[in-house]
C-alpha positions in Angstrom: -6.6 47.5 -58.5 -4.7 47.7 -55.3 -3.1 44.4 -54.2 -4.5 42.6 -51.3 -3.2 39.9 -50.0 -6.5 37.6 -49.2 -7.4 37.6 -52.7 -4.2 36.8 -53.2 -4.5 33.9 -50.9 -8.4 32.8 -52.4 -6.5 32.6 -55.8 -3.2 30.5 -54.7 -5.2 28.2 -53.3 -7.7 27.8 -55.8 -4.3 27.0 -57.6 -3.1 24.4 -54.8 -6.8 22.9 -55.5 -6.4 22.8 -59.3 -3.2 21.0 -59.4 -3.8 18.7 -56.4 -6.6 17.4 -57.6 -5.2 16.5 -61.1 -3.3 13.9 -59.0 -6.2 12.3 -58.4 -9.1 12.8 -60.3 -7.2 11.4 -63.4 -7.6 8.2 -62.5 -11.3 7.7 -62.1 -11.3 8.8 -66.0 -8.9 6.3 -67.2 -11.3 3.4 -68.7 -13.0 6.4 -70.6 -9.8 7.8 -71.6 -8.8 3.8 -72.5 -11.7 3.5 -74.7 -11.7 7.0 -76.3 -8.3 7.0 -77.5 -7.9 2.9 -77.5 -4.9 3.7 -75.3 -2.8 0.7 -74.2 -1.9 0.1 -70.4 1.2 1.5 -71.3 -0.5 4.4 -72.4 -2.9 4.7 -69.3 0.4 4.3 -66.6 2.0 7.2 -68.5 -1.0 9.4 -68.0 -0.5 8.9 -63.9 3.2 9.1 -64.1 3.9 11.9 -66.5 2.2 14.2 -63.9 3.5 12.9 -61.2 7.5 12.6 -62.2 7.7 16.4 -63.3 5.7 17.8 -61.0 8.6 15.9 -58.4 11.4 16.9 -60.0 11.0 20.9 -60.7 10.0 21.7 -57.3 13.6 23.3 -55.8 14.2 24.7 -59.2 11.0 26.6 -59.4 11.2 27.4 -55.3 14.7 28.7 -56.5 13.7 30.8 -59.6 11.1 32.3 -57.7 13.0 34.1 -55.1 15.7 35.5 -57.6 13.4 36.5 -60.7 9.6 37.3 -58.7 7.4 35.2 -57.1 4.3 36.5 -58.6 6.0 36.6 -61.7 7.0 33.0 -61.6 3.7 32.1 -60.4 1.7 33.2 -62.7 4.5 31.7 -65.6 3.5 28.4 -63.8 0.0 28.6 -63.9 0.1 29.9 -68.0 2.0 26.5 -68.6 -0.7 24.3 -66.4 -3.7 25.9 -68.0 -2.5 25.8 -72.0 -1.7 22.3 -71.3 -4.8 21.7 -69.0 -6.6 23.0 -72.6 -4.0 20.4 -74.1 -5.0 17.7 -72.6 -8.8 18.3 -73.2 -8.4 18.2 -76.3 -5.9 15.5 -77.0 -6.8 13.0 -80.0 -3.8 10.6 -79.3 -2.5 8.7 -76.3 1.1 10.6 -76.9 0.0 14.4 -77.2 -2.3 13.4 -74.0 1.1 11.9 -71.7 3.1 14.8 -73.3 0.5 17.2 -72.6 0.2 16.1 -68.8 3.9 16.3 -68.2 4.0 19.6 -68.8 1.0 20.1 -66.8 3.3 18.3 -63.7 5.9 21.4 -64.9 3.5 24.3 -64.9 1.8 22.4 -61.2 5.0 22.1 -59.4 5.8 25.7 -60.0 2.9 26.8 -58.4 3.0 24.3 -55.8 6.7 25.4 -54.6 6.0 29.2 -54.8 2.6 29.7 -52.9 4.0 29.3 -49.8 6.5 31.7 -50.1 3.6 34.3 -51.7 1.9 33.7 -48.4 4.8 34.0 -45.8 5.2 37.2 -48.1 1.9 38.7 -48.1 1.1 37.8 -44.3 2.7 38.5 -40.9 2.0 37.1 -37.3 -1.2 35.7 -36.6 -2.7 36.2 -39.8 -0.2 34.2 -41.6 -0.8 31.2 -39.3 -4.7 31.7 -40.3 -3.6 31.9 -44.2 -1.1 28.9 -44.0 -4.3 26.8 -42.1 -6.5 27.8 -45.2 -3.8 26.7 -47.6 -3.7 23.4 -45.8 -7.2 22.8 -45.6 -7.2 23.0 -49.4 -4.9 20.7 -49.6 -6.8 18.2 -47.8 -9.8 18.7 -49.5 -8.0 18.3 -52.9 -7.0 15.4 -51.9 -9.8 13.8 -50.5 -12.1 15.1 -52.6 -10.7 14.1 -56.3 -12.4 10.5 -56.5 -16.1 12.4 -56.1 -15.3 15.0 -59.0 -13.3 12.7 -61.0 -16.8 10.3 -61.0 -18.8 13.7 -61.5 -16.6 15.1 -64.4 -16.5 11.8 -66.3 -20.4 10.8 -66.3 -19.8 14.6 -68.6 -16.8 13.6 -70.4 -13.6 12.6 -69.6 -12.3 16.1 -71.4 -13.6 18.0 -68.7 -11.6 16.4 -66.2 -8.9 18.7 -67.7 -11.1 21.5 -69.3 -12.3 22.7 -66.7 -8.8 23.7 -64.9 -8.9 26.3 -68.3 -11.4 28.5 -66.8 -10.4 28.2 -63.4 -7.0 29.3 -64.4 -7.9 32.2 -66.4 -9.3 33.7 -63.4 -7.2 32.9 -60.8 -4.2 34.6 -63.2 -6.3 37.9 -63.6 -6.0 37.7 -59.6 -2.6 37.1 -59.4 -1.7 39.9 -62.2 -4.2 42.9 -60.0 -4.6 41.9 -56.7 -1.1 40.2 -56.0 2.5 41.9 -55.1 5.6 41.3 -56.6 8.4 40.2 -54.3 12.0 38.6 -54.9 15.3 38.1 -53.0 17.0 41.7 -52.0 19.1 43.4 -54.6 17.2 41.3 -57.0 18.0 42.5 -60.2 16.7 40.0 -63.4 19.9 37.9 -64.1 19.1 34.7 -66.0 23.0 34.5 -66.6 23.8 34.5 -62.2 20.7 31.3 -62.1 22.4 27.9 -61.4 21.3 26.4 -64.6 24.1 23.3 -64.2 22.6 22.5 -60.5 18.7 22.7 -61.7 19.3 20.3 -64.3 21.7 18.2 -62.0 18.8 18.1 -59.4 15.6 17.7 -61.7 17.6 14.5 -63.8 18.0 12.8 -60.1 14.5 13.8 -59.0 13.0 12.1 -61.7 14.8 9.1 -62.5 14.5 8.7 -58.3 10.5 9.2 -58.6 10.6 6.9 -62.0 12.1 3.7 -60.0 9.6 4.5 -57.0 7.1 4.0 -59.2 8.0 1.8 -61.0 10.0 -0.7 -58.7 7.5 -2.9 -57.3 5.9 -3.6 -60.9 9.3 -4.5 -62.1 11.0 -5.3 -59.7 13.7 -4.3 -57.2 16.5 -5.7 -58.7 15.8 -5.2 -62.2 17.9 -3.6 -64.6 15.9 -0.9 -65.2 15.1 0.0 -61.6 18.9 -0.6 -60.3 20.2 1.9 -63.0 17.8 4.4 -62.5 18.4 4.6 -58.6 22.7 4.5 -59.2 22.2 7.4 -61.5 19.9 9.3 -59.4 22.4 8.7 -56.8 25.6 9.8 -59.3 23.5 13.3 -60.4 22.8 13.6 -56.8 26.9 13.7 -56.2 27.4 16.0 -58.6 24.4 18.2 -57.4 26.1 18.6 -54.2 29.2 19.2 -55.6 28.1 21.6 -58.1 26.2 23.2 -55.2 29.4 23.6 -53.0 31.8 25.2 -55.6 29.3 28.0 -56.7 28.9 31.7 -55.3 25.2 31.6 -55.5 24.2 28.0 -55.5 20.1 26.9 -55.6 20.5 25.1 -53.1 21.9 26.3 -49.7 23.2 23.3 -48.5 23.8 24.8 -45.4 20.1 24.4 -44.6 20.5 21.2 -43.6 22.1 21.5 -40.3 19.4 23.8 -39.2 18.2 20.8 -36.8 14.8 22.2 -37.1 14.7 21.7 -40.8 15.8 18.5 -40.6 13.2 17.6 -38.3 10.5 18.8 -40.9 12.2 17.4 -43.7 12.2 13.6 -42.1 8.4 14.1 -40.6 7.4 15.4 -43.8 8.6 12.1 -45.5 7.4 9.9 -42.8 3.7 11.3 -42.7 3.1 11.4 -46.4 4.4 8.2 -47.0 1.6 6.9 -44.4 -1.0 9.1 -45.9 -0.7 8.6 -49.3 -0.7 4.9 -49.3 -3.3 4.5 -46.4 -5.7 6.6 -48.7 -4.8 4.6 -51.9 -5.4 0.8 -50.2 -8.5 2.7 -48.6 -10.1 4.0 -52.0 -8.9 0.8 -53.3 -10.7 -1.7 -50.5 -14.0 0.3 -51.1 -14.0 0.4 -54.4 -12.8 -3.2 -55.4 -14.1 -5.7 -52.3 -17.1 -3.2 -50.9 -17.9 -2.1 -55.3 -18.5 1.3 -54.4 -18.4 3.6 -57.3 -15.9 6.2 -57.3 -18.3 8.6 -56.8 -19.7 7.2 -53.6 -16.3 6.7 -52.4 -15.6 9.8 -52.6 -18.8 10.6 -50.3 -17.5 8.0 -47.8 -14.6 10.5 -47.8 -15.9 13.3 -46.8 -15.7 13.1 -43.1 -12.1 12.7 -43.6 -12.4 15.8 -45.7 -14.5 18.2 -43.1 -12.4 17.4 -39.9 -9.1 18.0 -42.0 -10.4 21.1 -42.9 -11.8 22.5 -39.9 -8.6 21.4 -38.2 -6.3 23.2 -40.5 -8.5 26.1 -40.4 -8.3 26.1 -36.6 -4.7 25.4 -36.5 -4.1 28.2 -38.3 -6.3 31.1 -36.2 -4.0 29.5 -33.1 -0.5 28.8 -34.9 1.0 31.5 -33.2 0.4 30.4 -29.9 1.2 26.8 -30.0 4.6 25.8 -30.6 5.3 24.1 -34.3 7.3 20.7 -33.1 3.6 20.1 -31.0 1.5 21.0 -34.1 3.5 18.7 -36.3 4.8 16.2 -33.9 1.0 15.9 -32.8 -0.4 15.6 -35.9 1.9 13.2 -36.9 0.5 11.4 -34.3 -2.8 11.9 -34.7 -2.3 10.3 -38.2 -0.5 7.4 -36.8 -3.2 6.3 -34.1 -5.7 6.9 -36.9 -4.3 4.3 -39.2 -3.3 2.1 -35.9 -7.0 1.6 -34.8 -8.2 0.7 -38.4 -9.4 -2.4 -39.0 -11.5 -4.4 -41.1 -13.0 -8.4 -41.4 -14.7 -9.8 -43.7 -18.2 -8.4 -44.4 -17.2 -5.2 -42.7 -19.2 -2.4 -43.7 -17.3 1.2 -45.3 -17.4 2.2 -41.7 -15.0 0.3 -40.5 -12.7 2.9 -41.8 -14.0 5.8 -40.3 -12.4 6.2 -36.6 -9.3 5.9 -38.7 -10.4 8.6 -41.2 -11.4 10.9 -38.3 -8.2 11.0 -36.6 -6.1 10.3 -39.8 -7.7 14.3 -41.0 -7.7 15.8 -37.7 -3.9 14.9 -37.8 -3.4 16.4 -41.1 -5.3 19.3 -40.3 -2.8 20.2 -37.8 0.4 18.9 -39.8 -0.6 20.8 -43.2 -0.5 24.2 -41.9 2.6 23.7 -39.5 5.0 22.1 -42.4 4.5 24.7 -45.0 4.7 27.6 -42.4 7.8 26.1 -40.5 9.4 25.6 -43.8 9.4 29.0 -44.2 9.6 30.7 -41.2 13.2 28.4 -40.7 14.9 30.9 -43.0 14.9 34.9 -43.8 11.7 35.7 -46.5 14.6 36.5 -49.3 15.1 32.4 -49.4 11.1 31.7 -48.4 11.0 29.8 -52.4 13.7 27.8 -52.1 12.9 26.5 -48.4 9.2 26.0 -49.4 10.5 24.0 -52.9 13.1 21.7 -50.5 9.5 21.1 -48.3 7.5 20.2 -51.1 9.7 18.2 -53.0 10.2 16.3 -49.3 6.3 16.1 -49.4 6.4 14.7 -52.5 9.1 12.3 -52.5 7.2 10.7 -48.8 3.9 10.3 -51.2 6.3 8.3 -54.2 8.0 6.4 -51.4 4.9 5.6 -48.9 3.4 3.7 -52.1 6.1 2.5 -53.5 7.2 0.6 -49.5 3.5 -0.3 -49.0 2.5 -1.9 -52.1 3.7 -5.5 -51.2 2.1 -5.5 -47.7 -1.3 -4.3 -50.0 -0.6 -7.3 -51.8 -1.6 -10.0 -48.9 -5.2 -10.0 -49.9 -8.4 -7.6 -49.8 -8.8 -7.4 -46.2 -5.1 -8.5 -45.0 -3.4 -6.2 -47.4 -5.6 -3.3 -46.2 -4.9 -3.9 -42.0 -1.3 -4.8 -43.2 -1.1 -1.5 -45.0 -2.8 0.4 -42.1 -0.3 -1.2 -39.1 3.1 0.0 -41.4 1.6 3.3 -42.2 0.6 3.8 -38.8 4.1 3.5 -37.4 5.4 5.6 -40.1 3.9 8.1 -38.9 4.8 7.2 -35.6 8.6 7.9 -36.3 7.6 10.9 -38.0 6.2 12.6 -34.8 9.3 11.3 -33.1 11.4 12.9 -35.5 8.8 16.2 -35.4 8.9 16.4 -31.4 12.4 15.7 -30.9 14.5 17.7 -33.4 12.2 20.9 -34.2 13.2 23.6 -31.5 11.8 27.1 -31.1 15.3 28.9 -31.0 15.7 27.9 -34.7 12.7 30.3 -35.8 14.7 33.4 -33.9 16.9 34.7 -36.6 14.7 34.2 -39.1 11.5 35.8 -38.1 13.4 38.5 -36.8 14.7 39.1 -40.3 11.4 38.8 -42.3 8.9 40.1 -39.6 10.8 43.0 -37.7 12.8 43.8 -40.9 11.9 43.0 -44.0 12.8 45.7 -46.4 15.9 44.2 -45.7 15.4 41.2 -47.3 12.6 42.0 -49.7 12.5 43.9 -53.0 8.3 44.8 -52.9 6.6 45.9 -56.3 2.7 46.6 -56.6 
C-alpha cells in the first residue's frame, strides 16, 4: 500500500488514545485487581506508579532515538513493547509480574507519546498540519476525560480487559503504521547505534525518574523524609552530570541550546503551569463526585462528558484555524480559559454534580485550544531533522506539570470534601493563570521563521524520506 499520511494520523492517535487512557482507567480496576490477585496497598500504588515513572523518564530518549534511527521505525518498536506487555498485564497471576508488566508498558507508551508529534509535523504541511495537530489534541482530551467511564465499563467484564483490549487495538494500528506510514529520520541519517548518547539517556532517564518517584511520593511521606530528600539531591546530581555530559559531546541528545529560544521557554513553563492545574483539578473533581456525591465511576465519567465534547470540538476547530491565529494567543488563551474555568468553580454543601460544570466548560474549551498549539509549537520551534527530540522535551514538560500539579495540590485537597475541592480549584486556577502569562509574554512569532523555513520550503534538506 502507498503511504498516506491521514491514516497515518487515525493510527497515532488511536495510539495517543491507548496509552492515555491506561493512565486512567487503571484505577477504577484496582479493588478487582486487589481482590483477584490479594494484592497489598503496596502492590495496588505500584500498579499507578510503575506506569507513570517510565513512561516520565524515556520521553527525550525516545524523542531523541527517533530522529537519528526512524521515526516510524521507532514507533512502531514502541507500540510492540506496549501491546506484548498490554497482553502481559492481562494475563498476570501475581502482583509482581503485573507492576513489572506495567512498567514496561510506561516504556513502550512514552515512546509513542514522544514520536507522534514529530510523525505528524512530518507527514503534514501548512494548514493541514494545524488540522492534524487539533485531531491529535482532541484525542488527548478525550483519553483523558473519558478513562473513568471505560475503566467502570471494562471492569463490570473483567479487570483483564482493562489491559486486553489495548492487544487488538495495537495489532492494527502497527499494520497501519508498517503500510500506510513513511519513514523519516534526521538528514545523513545513517543507522549508528555506536554515535547515540547512550551515557546522557541513562544520565537523563535515572533523574527523570527518581524526580517523578519523590513527586509522587512526597506528600504520602513526607517532604523531608529521607527517602524523598535523597531522591530529589540525586535527581538534581544526575541532572548536573546530564548537562555536563550534554555540553562535552559532538552530537549530544539533548541540544541544550534550545533553551534560549525564548519561545521554547515560554511553552516549556506554560506547559508545566497548565498541566499541573489540569491534572489535579480533574483528580479532586473525579474524587468530590465520586466519594461525597457516591457517584460510580461510571457515571462520573458521564458527568464528564461535556468537558470531553467542548475540548474536542475546540481542538478540532483550533486546528482547521492554527494557521491563522498566532500560537502565544492559542496557548496563552487557553491557558486562560483553563484558569477562569477552575476560578469560577465552586461548590457548598448539598451542591449538586453541576456545580462543576461552568468550570468544566471553560476548563475544555481551554484545553481544546492549548493541546493543539503546544505539540505544534514544540515542533515548529526547530528544523523537522530535530522534530523528536523537541516534541520528547514538550512531553516530558507535559508530564512533569501533571506529577507536580498533584503532587503541590494534594495538601490544599486535604482541608475537607468541599474545602479541599474550592481550595484545590482557587491554586489551580492561578496556575494556570501564570502559565498564560508565561504563554503571552515570551512566545514570539519571529522564533518560528528559521524553522518553518527549513522544514516547510526545504525539507529534503533536513529529511531523509523512505516509503
Amino acid at each position: 500500500m502507498r503511504p498516506n499520511r491521514w491514516w497515518m494520523l487515525g493510527a497515532v492517535s488511536m495510539a495517543t488514545f491507548m496509552l492515555l487512557l491506561d493512565v486512567t482507567v487503571v484505577n477504577v480496576a484496582l479493588p478487582d485487581i486487589q481482590r483477584t490477585l490479594h494484592a497489598t496497598f503496596f502492590d495496588l500504588a505500584w500498579v499507578i506508579d510503575a506506569y507513570a515513572l517510565t513512561l516520565a523518564a524515556f520521553l527525550l530518549t525516545a524523542g531523541s532515538l527517533a530522529d537519528r534511527l526512524g521515526r516510524r521505525r521507532i514507533f512502531v518498536a514502541g507500540l510492540a513493547l506496549f501491546t506484548a506487555a498490554s497482553l502481559l498485564c492481562g494475563l498476570a497471576g501475581a502482583p509482581l509480574v503485573l507492576n513489572v508488566a506495567r512498567a514496561f508498558q510506561g516504556v513502550g507508551g512514552a515512546v509513542m507519546y514522544a514520536v507522534a508529534p514529530a510523525l505528524i509535523a512530518n507527514a503534514f504541511h501548512g494548514r493541514e498540519r494545524g488540522i492534524a495537530f487539533g485531531v491529535s489534541g482532541g484525542v488527548t482530551g478525550l483519553a483523558v476525560a473519558v478513562g473513568p467511564l471505560i475503566g467502570g465499563a471494562l471492569t463490570e467484564v473483567s479487570w483483564r480487559w482493562v489491559f486486553l483490549l489495548n492487544v487488538p487495538i495495537g495489532l492494527a494500528v502497527a499494520l497501519v503504521m508498517l503500510t500506510r506510514a513513511e519513514e523519516s529520520r534526521a538528514a545523513g541519517g545513517r543507522i549508528d547505534w555506536r554515535g547515540i548518547d547512550w551515557p546522557g539517556a541513562a544520565l537523563l532517564s535515572s533523574s527523570l525518574a527518581m524526580l517523578v518517584f519523590a513527586l509522587m511520593r512526597g506528600a504520602e511521606a513526607g517532604w523531608g523524609s529521607v527517602l524523598i530528600v535523597t531522591l530529589l539531591a540525586g535527581a538534581a546530581v544526575l541532572l548536573v552530570a546530564f548537562v555536563l555530559v550534554e555540553r562535552a559531546r559532538p552530537e549530544p541528545m539533548l541540544d541544550l541550546g534550545l533553551f534560549r529560544n525564548r519561545s521554547f521557554a515560554g511553552l516549556s513553563l506554560a506547559t508545566v503551569a497548565v498541566n499541573a492545574a489540569v491534572y489535579a483539578a480533574l483528580l479532586f473533581m473525579v474524587l468530590y463526585l465520586q466519594n461525597t456525591l457516591h457517584h460510580t465511576s461510571f457515571e462520573t465519567g458521564l458527568r464528564f462528558l461535556p468537558f470531553t465534547l467542548v475540548l474536542f470540538v475546540a481542538a478540532a476547530v483550533t486546528g482547521t484555524f492554527a494557521a491563522r491565529i498566532p500560537a502565544a494567543l492559542l496557548i496563552g488563551g487557553g491557558s486562560l480559559a483553563v484558569g477562569a474555568g477552575f476560578l469560577v468553580t465552586g461548590v457548598e454543601t448539598g451542591s449538586p454534580w453541576t456545580a462543576l460544570l461552568p468550570g468544566m466548560l471553560l476548563a475544555g474549551l481551554g484545553m481544546g485550544l492549548f493541546n493543539p498549539a503546544r505539540a505544534a509549537t514544540a515542533v515548529d520551534l526547530v528544523p523537522l531533522s530535530r522534530a523528536g527530540m523537541s516534541s520528547g522535551v514538550s512531553e516530558t514538560f507535559q508530564q512533569g506539570g501533571v506529577a507536580l500539579g498533584i503532587a503541590a495540590l494534594a495538601k490544599a485537597g486535604t482541608a475537607g470534601p468541599v474545602a479541599g475541592v474550592n481550595a484545590v480549584m482557587n491554586v489551580a486556577g492561578w496556575i494556570a493563570v501564570v502559565g498564560a502569562v508565561f504563554g503571552l509574554a515570551l512566545i514570539r512569532r519571529r522564533d518560528f521563521h528559521q524553522a518553518a523555513t527549513e522544514t516547510d520550503q526545504q525539507p529534503d534538506a533536513y529529511l531523509e524520506r523512505r516509503p
